[in-house]
C-alpha positions as CSV (number, residue, x, y, z in Angstrom):
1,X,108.6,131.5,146.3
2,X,107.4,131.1,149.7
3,X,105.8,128.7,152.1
4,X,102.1,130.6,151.2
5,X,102.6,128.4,148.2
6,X,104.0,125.4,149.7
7,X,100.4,123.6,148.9
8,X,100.1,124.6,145.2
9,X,103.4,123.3,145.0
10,X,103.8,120.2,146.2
11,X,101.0,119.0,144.2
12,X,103.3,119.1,140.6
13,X,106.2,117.0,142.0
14,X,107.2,114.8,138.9
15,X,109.2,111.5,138.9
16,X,113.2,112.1,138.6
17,X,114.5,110.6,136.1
18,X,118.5,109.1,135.7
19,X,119.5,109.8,133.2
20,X,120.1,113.7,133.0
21,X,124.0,115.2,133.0
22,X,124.6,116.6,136.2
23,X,124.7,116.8,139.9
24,X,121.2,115.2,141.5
25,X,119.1,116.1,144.0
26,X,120.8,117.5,148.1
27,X,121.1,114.0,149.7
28,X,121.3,112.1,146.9
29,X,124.4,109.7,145.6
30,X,126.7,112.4,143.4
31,X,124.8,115.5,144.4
32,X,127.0,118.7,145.1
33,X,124.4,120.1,147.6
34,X,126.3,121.1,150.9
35,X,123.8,121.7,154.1
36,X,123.5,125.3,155.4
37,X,124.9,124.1,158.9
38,X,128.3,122.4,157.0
39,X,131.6,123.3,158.7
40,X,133.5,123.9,155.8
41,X,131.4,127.9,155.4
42,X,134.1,130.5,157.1
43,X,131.9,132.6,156.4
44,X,128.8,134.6,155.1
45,X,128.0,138.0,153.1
46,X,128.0,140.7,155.1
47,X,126.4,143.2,153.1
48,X,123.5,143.0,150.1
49,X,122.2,145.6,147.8
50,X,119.5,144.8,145.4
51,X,117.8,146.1,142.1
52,X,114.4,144.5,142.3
53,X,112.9,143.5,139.1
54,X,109.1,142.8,138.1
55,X,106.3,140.9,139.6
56,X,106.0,139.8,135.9
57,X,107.8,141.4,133.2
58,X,105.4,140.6,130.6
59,X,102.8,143.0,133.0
60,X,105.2,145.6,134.3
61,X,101.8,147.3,135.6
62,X,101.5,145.0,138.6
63,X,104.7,146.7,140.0
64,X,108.3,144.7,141.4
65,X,109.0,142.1,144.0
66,X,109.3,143.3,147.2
67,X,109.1,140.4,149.8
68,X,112.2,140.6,152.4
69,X,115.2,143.1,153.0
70,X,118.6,143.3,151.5
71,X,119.7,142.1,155.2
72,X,117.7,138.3,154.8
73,X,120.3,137.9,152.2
74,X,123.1,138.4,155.0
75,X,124.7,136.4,157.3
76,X,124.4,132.6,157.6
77,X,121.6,130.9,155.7
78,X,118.1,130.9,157.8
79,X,117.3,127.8,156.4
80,X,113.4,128.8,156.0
81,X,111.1,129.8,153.3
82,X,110.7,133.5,154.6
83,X,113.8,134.4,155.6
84,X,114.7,135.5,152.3
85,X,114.9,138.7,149.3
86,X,113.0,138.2,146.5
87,X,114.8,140.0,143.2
88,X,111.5,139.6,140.7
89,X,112.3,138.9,137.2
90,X,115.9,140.0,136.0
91,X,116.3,141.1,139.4
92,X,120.1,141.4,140.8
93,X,121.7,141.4,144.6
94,X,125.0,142.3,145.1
95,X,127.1,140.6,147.7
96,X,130.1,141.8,149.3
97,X,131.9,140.0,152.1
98,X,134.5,141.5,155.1
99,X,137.4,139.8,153.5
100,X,138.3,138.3,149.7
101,X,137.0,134.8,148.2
102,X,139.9,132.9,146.9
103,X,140.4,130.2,144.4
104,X,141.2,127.0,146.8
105,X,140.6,123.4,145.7
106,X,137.2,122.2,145.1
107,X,133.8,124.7,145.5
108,X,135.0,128.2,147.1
109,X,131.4,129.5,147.7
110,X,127.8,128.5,147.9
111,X,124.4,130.2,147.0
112,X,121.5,129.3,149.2
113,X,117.7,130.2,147.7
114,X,114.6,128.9,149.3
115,X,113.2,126.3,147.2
116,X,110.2,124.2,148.4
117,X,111.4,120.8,147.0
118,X,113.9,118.6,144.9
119,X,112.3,120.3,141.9
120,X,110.0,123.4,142.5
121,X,113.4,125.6,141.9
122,X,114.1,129.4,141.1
123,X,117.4,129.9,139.4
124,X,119.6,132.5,138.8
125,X,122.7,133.4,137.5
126,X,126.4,133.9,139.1
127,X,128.6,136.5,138.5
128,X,132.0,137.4,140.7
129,X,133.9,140.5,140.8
130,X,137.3,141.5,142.0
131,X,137.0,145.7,141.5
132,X,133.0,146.0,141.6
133,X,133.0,147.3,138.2
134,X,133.3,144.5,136.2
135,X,131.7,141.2,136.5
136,X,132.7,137.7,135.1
137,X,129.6,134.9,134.8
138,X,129.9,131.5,135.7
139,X,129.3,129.1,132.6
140,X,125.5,128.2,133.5
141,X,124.2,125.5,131.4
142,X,120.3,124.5,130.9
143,X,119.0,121.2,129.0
144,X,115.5,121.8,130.1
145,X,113.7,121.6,127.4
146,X,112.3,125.0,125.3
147,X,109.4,124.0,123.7
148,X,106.9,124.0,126.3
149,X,106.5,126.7,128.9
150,X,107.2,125.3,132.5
151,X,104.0,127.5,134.6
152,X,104.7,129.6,137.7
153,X,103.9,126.3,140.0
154,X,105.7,123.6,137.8
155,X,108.9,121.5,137.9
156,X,112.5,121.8,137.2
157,X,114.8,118.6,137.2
158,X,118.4,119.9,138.3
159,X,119.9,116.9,136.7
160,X,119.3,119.2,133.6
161,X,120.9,122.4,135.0
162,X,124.6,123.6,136.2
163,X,125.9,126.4,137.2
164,X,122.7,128.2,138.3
165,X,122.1,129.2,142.1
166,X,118.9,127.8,143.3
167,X,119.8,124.3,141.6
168,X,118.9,122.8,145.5
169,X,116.4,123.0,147.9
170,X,116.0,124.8,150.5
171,X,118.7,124.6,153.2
172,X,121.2,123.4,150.8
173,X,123.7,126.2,149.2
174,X,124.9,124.8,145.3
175,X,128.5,125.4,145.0
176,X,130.8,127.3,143.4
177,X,134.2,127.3,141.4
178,X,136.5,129.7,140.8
179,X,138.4,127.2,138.9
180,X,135.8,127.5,136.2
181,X,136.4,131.0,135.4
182,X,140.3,130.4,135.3
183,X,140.5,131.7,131.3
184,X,138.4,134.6,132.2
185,X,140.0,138.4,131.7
186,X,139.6,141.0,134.2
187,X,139.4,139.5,137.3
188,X,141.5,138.0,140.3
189,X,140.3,134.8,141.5
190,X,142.3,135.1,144.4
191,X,140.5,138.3,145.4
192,X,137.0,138.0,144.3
193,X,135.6,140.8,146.3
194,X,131.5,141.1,145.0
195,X,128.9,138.4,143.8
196,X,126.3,139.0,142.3
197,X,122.9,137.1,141.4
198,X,120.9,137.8,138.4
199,X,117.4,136.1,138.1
200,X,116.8,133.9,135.0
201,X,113.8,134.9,134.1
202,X,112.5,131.4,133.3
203,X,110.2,132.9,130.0
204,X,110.3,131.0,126.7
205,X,109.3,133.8,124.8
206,X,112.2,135.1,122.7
207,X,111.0,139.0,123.8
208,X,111.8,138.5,128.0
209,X,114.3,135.4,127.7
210,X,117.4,134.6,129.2
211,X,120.1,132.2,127.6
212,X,122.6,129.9,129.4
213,X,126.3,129.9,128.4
214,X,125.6,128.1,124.9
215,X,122.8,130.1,123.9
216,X,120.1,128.0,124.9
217,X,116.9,129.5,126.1
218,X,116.3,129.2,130.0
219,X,113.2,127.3,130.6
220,X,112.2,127.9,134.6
221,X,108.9,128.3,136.4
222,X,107.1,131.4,135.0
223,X,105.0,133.3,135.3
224,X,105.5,134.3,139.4
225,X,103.3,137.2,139.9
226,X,103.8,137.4,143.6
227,X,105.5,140.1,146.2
228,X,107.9,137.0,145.9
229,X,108.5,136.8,142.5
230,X,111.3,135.6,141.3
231,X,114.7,134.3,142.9
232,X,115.0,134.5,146.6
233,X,118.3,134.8,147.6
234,X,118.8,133.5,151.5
235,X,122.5,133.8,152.2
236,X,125.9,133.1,150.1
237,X,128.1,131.5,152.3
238,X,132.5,131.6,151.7
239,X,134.0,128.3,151.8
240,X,137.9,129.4,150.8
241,X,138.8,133.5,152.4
242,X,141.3,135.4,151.8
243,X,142.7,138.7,153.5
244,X,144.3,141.4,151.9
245,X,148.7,141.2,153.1
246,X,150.7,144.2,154.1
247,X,152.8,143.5,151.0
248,X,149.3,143.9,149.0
249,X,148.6,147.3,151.0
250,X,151.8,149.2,150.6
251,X,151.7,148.8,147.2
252,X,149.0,150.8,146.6
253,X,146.1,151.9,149.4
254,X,147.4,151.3,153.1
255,X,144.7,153.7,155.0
256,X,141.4,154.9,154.3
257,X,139.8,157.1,157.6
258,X,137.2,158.3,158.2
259,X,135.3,155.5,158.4
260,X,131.9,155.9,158.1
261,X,132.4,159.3,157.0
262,X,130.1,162.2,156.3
263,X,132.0,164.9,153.5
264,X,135.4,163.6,152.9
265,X,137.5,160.8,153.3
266,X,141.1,160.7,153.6
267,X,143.4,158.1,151.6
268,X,146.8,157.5,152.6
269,X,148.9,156.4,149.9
270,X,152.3,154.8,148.8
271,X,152.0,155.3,145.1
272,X,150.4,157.8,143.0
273,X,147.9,157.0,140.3
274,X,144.1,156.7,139.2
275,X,141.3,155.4,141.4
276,X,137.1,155.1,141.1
277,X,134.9,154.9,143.5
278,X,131.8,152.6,143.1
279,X,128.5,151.7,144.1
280,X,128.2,147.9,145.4
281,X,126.2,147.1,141.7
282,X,129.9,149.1,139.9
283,X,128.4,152.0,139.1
284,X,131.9,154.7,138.9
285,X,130.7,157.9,140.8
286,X,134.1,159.6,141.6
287,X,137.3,159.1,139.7
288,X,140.4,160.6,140.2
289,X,143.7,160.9,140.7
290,X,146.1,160.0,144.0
291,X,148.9,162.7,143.7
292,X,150.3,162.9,147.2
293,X,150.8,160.4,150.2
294,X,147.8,161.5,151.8
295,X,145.1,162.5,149.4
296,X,141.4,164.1,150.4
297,X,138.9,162.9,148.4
298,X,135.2,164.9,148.8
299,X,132.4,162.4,148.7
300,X,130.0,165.1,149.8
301,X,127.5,164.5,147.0
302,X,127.2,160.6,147.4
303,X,124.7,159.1,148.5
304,X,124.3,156.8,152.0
305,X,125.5,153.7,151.6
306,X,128.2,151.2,150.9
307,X,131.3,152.1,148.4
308,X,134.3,150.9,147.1
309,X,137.5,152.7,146.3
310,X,140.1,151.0,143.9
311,X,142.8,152.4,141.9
312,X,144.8,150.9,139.2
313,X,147.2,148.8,141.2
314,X,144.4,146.7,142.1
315,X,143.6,148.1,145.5
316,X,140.0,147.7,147.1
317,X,138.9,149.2,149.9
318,X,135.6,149.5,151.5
319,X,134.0,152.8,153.3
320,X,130.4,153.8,154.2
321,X,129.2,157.0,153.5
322,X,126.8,158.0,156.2
């Protein structure tokens, strides 16, 4: 939400209370919050792509979000209520970064969304990647209670919530740890390569609802039927960052040219085997097969924009298709 609502909402700012489960409020005694301007960020997303979703889904007919660009969401956080890309209702953005995220000790990366206050929150969900194709989601938990719909200009207490960007306000990124997805399959937490952020859409209504990681209904402002519906994604900033060694690269993928490219690209390879290439959100559209040390792969028929090819040795590279 942004700051054409700051009035509205700064009129339904409830009492905290003490005695909820989790982190508190940026500034506060035993909050995780960490300041946009914080040393410990190496770095910031470089690239965004974004499938908005409705205004309101229960009234498709008044259209999608569509306050900011997919490049508010890059770079370091603005800090501001504007500076932002609003995803709408179940909307996603899909982050990738110039080098991995890696599993170091503590928080390894931070979302930043531009909420008004300690409690007039939009919160989404956090997924990571290491191929682009499939995605593994943090364990988000929500005790807000069900029963009564929170409106479009109510309040959230983050003491109740965990695991959710948008838990803090804006300027202050909640963090991230890849230690929590350590039991997951399919994925290197040393090489997380893509994250993504999927609005929770807030409804109570069994028909549009999201659930957290135990099932529970998550209660969050709704309705929003603004151009700024929805979660609004300012930056994700990398607080442990990897790089990909030669001993990584001759295994599998150790040149990819041209890059940007227009009908072809050409892949120089120490091993043979199978590779995709994928949109930022994982969508496969070429697959194939690396046969010879240098391979020609036609990508002709795709599309501008951002790809990804990986083969089965666990190889990601990056190319744009101009």
């Amino acid at each position: 939400m942004n700051n054409f609502f700051t009035s509205l909402a700064v009129t339904a700012l409830p009492f905290i209370s003490l005695s909820q489960s989790f982190a508190p409020p940026a500034g506060q005694p035993g909050s995780t919050a960490i300041h946009k301007d914080s040393s410990v960020f190496l770095a910031w997303a470089t690239h965004c792509e974004v499938q908005r979703g409705y205004m309101n889904i229960e009234d498709p007919s008044l259209g999608y979000a569509s306050f900011g660009n997919e490049t508010d969401a890059t770079g370091p956080a603005g800090g501001t209520t504007t500076s932002v890309v609003s995803l709408g209702d179940g909307g996603t953005a899909t982050l990738t970064f110039d080098g991995p995220i890696t599993n170091g000790n503590g928080p390894d990366f931070a979302v930043f969304e531009n909420g008004l206050s300690d409690t007039f929150l939009e919160i989404g969900f956090v997924e990571v990647s290491s191929d682009g194709q499939h995605f593994v989601r943090f364990p988000a938990v929500s005790e807000v209670q069900t029963d009564t719909q929170i409106g479009g200009f109510g309040s959230v207490d983050c003491r109740y919530i965990h695991n959710f960007a948008g838990k803090y306000r804006v300027g202050y990124g909640t963090p991230f740890d890849l230690e929590d997805l350590k039991d997951s399959a399919g994925i290197d937490l040393n090489a997380v390569t893509h994250v993504r952020i999927v609005d929770a859409i807030g409804s109570i209504d069994p028909t549009y609802a999201t659930y957290d990681s135990q099932g529970t209904i998550v209660n969050n402002l709704h309705p929003t039927p603004f151009e700024s519906s929805g979660f609004d994604l300012d930056a994700v900033g990398l607080i442990h960052v990897g790089t990909v060694s030669l001993e990584q690269k001759e295994t599998s993928i150790f040149a990819l040219y041209p890059n940007p490219a227009t009908t072809t690209i050409t892949v120089q390879s120490q091993q043979p085997g199978d590779y995709t290439v994928t949109t930022m959100m994982g969508k496969v559209v070429l697959s194939g097969e690396l046969t010879t040390a240098t391979h020609l792969i036609n990508i002709s028929d795709l599309k501008t924009g951002i790809y990804f090819l990986s083969t089965v040795n666990g190889q990601c590279l990056k190319f744009v298709k101009k």
